[in-house]
C-alpha positions in Angstrom: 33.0 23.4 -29.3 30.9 20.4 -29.9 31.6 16.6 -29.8 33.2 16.3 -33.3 34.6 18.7 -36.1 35.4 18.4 -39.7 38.5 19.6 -41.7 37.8 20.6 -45.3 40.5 20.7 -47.7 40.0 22.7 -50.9 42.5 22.7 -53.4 43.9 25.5 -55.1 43.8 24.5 -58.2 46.6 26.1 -61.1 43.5 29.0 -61.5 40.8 30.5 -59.7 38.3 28.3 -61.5 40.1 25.0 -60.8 39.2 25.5 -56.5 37.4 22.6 -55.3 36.6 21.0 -51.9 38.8 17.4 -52.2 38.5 16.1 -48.6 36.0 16.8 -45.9 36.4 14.3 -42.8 34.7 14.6 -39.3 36.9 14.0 -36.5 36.2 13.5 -32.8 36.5 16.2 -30.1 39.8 14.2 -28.4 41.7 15.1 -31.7 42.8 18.4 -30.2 46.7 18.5 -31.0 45.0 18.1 -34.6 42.6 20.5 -35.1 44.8 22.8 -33.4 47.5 22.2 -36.2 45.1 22.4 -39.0 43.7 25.9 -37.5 47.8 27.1 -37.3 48.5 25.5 -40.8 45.7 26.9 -42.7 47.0 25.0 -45.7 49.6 22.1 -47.3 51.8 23.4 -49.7 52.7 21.3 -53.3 55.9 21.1 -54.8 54.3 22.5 -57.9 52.7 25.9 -56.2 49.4 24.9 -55.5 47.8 24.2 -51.9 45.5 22.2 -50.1 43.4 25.1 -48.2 42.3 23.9 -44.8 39.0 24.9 -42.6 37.6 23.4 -39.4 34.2 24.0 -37.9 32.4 22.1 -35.5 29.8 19.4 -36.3 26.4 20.7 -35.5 24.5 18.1 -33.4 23.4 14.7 -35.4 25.2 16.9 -38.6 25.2 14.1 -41.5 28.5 15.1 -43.2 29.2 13.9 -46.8 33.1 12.4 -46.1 35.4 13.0 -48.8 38.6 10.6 -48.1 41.1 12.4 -50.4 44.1 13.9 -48.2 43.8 11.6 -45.0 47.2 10.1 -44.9 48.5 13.5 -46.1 46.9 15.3 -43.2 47.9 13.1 -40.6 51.4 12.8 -42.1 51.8 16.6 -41.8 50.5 16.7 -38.6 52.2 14.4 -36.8 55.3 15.8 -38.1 54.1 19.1 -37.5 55.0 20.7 -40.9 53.0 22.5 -43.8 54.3 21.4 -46.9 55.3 18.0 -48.7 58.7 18.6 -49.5 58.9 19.1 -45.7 57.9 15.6 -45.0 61.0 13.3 -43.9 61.0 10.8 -46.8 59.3 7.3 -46.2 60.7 4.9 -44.2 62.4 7.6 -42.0 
């Protein structure tokens, strides 16, 4: 593994056509209780059937990677609480 790694989020979309990478964010190497969770999770479920699909890779070495900042909070939130889907979330506040 090198220094850093990126999680890509695609989401599924209602159709085939509609998948489309909404969050891309490189992360440093100490993150490990997170990228371990996103390689477990493999994807957030939606209340409404669709998914966020999840991938991690390593960064290359001096790999320029175009951030997309689209499911940050969502990500973390899930991680931290350890869970793969928003209606598994404890409610704000909580």
């Amino acid at each position: 593994m090198g220094e850093r790694f990126i999680i890509e989020g695609e989401w599924s979309g209602y159709t085939s056509n509609q998948r489309h990478v909404v969050h891309r964010r490189v992360h440093s190497k100490a993150l490990k209780k997170l990228r371990a969770w996103a390689e477990k999770t493999h994807a957030i479920y939606f209340t409404d059937g669709t998914a966020l699909c999840l991938k991690v890779r390593g960064c290359k070495p001096r790999e320029r990677v175009d951030e997309i900042h689209g499911y940050d909070s969502l990500i973390d939130d899930c991680s931290y609480h350890n869970v793969n889907s928003v209606a598994a979330l404890p409610p704000k506040g909580t």
